[in-house]
PAZAPA-4460 file (N, C-alpha, C; in steps of 0.05 Angstrom, whole numbers, plus 32768, in hexadecimal, padded with zeros to 4 digits):
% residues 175
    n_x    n_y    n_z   ca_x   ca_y   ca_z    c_x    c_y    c_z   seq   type   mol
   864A   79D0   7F0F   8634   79D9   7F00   8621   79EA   7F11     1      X     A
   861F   79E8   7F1E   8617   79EF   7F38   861D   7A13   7F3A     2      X     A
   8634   7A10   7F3B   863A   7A31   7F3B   8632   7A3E   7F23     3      X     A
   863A   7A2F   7F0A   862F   7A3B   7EEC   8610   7A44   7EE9     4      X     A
   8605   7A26   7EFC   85E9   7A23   7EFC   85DF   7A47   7F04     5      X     A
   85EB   7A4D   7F1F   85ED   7A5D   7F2C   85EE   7A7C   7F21     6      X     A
   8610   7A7A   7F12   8613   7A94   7F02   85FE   7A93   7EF1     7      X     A
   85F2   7A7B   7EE4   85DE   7A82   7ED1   85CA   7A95   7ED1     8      X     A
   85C2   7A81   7EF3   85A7   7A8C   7EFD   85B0   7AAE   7F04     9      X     A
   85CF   7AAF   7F0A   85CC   7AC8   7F12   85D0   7AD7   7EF4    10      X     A
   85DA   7AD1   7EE1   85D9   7ADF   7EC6   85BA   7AE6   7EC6    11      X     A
   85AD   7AD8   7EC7   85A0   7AD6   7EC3   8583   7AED   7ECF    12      X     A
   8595   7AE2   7EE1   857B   7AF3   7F00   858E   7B0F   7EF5    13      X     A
   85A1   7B11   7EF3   85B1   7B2E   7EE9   85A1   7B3B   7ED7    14      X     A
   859D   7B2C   7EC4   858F   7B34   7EAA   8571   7B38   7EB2    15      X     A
   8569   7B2E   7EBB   8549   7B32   7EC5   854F   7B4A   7ED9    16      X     A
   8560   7B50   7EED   855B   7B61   7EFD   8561   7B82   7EEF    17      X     A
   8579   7B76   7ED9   8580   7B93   7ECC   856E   7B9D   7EB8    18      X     A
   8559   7B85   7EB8   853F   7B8C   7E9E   852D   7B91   7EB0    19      X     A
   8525   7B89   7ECA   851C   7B9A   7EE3   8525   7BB6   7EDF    20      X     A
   8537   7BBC   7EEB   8541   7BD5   7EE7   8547   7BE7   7ED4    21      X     A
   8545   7BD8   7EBE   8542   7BEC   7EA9   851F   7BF2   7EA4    22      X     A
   851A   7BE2   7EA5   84F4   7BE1   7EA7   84EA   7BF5   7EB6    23      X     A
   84FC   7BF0   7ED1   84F7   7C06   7EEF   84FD   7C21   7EED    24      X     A
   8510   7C27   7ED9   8526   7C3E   7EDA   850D   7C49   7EBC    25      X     A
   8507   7C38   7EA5   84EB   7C47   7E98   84D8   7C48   7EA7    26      X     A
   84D3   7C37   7EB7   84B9   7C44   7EC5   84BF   7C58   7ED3    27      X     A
   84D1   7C63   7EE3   84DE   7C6E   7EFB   84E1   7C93   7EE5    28      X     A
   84EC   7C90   7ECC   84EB   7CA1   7EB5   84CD   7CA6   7EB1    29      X     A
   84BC   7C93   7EA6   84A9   7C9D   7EA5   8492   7CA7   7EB1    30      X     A
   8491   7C96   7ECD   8488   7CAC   7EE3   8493   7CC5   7EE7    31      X     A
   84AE   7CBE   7EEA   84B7   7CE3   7EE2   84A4   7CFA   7ED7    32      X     A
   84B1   7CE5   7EB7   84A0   7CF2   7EA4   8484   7D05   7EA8    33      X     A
   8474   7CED   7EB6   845D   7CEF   7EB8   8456   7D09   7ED0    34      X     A
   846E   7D01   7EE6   846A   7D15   7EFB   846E   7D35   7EF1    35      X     A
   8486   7D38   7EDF   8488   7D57   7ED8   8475   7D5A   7EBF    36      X     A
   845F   7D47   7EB8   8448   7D4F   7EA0   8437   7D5A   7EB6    37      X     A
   8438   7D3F   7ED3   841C   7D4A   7EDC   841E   7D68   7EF0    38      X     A
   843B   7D62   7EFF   843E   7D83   7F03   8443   7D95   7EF2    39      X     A
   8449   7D92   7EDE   8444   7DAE   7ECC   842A   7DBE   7ECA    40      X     A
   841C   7D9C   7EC5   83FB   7DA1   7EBB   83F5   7DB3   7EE0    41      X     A
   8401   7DA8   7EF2   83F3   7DAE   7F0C   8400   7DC9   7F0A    42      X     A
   8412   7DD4   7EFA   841D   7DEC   7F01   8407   7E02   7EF1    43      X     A
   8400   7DF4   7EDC   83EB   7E04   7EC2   83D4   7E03   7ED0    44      X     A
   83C6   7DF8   7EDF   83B6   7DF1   7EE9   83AD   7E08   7F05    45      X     A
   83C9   7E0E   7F10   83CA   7E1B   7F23   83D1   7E32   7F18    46      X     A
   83DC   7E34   7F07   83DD   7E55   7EF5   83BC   7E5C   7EEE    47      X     A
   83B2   7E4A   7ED9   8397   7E4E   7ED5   8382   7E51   7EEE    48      X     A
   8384   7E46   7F04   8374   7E53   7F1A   837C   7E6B   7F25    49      X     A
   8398   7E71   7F2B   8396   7E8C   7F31   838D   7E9A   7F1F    50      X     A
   838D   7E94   7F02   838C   7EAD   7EF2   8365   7EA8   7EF4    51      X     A
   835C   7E94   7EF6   8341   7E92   7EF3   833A   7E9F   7F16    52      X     A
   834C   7E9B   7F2C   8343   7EAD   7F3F   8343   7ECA   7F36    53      X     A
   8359   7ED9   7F2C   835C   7EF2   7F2B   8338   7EF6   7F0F    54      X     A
   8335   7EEE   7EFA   8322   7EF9   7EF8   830C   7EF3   7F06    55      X     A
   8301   7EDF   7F14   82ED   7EDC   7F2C   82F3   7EF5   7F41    56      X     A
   8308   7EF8   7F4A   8306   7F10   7F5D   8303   7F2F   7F40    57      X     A
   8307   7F33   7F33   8303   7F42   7F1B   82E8   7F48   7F1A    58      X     A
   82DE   7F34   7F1E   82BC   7F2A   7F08   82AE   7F33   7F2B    59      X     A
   82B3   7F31   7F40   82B2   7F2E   7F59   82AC   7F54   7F65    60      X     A
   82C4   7F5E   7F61   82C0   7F76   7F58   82AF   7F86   7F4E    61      X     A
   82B1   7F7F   7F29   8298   7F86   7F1F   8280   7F86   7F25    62      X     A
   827B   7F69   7F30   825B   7F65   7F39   8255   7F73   7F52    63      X     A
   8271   7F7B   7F62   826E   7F99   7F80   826C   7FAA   7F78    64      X     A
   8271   7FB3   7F61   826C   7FCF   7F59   8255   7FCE   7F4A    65      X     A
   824D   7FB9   7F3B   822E   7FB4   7F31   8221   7FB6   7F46    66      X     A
   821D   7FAB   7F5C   820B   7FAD   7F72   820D   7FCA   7F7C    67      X     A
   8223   7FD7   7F81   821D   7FEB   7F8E   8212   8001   7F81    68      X     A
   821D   7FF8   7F5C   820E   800F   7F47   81E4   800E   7F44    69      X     A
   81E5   7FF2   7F49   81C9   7FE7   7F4D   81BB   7FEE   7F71    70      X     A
   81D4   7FF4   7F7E   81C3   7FFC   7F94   81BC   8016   7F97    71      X     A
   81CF   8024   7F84   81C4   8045   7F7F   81AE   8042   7F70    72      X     A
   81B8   8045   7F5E   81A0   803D   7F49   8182   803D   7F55    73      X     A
   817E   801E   7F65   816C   801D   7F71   8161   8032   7F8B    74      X     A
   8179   803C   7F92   816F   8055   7FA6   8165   8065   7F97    75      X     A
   8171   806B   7F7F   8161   8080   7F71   8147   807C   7F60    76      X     A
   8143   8061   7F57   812C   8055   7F59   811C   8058   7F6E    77      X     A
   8121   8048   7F88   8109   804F   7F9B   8106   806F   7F96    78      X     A
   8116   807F   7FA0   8113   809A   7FA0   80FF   80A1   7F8F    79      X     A
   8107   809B   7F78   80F3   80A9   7F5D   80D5   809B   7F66    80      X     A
   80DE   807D   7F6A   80C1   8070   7F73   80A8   807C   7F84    81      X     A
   80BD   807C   7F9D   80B5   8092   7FAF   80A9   80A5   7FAB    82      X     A
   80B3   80B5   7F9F   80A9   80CD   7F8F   8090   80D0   7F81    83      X     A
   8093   80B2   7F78   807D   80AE   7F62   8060   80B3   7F6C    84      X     A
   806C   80A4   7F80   8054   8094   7F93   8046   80AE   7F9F    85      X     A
   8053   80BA   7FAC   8051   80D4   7FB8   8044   80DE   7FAB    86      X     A
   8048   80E6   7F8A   8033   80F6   7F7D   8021   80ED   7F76    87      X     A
   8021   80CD   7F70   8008   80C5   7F70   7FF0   80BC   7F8A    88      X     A
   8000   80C5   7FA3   7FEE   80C8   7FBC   7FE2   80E4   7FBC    89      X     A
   7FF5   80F5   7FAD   7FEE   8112   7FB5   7FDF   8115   7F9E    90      X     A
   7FDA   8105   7F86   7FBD   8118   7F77   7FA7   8108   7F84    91      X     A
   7FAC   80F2   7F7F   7F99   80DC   7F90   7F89   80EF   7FA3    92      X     A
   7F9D   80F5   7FB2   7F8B   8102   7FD1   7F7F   811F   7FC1    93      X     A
   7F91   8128   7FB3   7F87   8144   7FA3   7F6A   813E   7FA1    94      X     A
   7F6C   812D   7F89   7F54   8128   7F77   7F38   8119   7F8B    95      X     A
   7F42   8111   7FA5   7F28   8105   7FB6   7F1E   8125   7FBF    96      X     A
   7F39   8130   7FC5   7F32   814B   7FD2   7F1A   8158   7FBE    97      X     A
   7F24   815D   7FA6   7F19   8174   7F93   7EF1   8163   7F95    98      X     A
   7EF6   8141   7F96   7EDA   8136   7F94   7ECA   8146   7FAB    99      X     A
   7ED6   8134   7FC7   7ECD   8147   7FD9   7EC5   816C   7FDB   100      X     A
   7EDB   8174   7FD1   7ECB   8197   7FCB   7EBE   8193   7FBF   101      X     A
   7EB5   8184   7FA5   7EA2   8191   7F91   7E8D   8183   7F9A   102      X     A
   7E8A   816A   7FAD   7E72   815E   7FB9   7E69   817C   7FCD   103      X     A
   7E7B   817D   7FE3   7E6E   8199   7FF1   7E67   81AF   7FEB   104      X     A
   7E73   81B5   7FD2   7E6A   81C9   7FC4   7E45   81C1   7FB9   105      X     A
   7E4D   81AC   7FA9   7E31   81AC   7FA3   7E16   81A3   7FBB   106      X     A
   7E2A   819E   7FD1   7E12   8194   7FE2   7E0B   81B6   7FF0   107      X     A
   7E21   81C9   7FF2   7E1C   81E1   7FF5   7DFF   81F2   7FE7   108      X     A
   7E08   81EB   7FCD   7E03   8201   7FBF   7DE3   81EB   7FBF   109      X     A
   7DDB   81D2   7FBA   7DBE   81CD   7FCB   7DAF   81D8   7FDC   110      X     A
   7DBD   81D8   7FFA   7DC1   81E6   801E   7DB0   81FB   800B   111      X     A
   7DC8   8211   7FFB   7DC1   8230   7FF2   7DA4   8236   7FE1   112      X     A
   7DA3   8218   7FCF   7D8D   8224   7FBD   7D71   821A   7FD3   113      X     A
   7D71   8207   7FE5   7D5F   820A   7FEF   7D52   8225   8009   114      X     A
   7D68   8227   8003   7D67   823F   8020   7D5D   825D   800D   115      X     A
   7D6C   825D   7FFB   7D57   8274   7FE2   7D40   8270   7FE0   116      X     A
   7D35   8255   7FD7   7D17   824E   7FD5   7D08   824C   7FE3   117      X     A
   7D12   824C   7FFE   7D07   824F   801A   7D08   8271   801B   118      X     A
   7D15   827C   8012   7D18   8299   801C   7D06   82AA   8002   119      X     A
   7CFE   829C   7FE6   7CEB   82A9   7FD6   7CDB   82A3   7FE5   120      X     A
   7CD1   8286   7FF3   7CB8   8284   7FF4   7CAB   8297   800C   121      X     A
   7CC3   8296   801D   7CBA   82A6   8036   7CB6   82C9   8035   122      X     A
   7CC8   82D9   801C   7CBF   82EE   8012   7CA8   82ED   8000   123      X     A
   7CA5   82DB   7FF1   7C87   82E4   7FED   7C6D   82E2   7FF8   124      X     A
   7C73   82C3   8011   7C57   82CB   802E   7C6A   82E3   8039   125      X     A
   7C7D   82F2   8039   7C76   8308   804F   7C68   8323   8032   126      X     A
   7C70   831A   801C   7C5F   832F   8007   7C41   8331   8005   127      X     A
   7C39   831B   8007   7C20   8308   8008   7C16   830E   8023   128      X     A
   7C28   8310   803D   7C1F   8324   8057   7C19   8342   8055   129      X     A
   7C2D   834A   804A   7C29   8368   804C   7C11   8373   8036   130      X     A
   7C0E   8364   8017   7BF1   836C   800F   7BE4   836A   8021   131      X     A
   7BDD   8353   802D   7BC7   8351   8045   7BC2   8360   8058   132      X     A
   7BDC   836A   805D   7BE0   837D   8079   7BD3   839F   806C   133      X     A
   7BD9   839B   8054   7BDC   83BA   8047   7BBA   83B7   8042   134      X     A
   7BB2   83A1   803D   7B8F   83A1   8037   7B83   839F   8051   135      X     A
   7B8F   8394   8067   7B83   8392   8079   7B8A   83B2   8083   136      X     A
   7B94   83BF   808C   7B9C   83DB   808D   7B89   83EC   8077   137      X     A
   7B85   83EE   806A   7B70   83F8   8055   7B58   83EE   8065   138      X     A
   7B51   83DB   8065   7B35   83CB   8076   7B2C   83D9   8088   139      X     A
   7B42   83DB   809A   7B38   83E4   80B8   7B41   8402   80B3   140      X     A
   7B4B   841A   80A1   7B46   842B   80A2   7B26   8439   8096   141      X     A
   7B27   8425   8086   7B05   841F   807B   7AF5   8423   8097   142      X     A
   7AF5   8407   80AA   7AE7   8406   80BD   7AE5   841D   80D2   143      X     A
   7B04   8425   80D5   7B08   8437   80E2   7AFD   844F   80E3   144      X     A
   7AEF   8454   80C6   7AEB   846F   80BF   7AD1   846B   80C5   145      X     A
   7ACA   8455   80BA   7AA3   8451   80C5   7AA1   844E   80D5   146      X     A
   7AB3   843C   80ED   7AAF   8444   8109   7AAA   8461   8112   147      X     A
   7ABE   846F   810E   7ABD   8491   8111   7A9F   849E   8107   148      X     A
   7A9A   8495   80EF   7A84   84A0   80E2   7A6C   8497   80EE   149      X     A
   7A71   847C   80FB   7A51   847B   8106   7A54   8481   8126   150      X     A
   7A63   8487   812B   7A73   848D   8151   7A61   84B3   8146   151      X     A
   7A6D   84C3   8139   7A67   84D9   812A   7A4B   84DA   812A   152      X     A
   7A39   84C4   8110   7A1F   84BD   8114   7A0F   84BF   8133   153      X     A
   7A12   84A8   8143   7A0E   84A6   8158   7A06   84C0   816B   154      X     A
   7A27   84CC   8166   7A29   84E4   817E   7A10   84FA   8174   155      X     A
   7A16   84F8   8159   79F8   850F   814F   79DE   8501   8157   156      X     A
   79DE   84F0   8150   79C4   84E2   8155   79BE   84EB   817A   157      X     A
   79D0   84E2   8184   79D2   84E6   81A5   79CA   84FE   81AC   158      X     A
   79D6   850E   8197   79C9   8530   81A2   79B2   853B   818E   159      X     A
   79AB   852E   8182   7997   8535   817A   797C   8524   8184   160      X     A
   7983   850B   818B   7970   84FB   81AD   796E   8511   81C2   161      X     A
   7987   8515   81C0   7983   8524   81E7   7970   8544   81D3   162      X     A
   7979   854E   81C5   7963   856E   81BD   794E   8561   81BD   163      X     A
   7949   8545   81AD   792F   853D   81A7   791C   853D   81CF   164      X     A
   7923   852B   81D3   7920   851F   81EA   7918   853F   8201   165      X     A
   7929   8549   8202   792D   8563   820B   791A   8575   8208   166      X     A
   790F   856F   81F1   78F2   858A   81E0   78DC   8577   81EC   167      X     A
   78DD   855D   81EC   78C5   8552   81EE   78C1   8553   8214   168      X     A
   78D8   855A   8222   78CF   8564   823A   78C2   857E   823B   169      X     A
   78CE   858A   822C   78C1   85A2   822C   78A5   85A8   821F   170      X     A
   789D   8595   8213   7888   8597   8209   7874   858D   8225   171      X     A
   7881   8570   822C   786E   856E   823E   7870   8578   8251   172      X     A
   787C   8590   8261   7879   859F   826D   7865   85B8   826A   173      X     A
   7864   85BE   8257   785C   85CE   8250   783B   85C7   8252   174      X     A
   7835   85AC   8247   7812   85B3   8247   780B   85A7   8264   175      X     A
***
């Protein structure tokens, strides 16, 4: 019994080991299984990243040639900027300039009108001199003439003293 016991156990253990192994041999299948689902998926997976690399290097591209179209761009921006700037330094300075002339100008043309009003006033004291000069000249030819006229006076008078004077020696000589 012993041996039967035996074959039993080994029927038995047969049957358990071949339901092992059939259990092992589905699992062994369905890890399979599972392995060419999950490398497939790892194959899709790795297809989809290269293809998601190639548009990243694509998109990668684009955004180098965006930058470099954006770095013209912006050169020609500053440029124009530049430019801008430039002309609005250059009326800027224009327009302080034009203040400045028209301040000197008018501080000029002040300088000028006082230097006229200085120069009426000074032509009419030298007008205001020369009447005076021209009346004083009239004056002293006035004086001048009566000086003469009584110098004239005088001298007659002088010689008609000295005849006078002269007879009256002779008179008193005479008596």
């Amino acid at each position: 019994m012993l041996v039967t016991h035996k074959r039993i156990i080994s029927k038995n253990e047969y049957k358990g080991e071949v339901n092992n192994l059939f259990t092992l041999r589905l699992r062994v299948t369905s890890l399979i299984d599972k392995y060419q689902v999950a490398n497939a998926n790892r194959q899709m997976a790795t297809d989809k990243l290269n293809e998601l690399e190639n548009e990243v290097n694509c998109v990668r591209n684009l955004l180098h040639e965006v930058d470099k179209m954006n770095l013209e761009s912006n050169e020609k921006e500053k440029h124009e900027i530049s430019t801008q700037c430039q002309v609005n330094l250059s009326e800027q300075y224009e327009a302080k300039l034009q203040d400045s002339l028209q301040e000197l100008r008018n501080q000029y043309e002040g300088q000028m009108q006082a230097i006229r009003d200085v120069i009426v006033e000074k032509e009419e004291n030298i007008k205001t001199l020369q009447l005076i000069q021209a009346s004083n000249a009239n004056a002293l030819r006035c004086i001048h003439k009566r000086i003469e006229s009584r110098n004239k006076t005088i001298n007659e008078l002088e010689e008609t003293n000295a005849a006078l004077s002269s007879q009256i020696q002779k008179l008193k000589q005479k008596r």
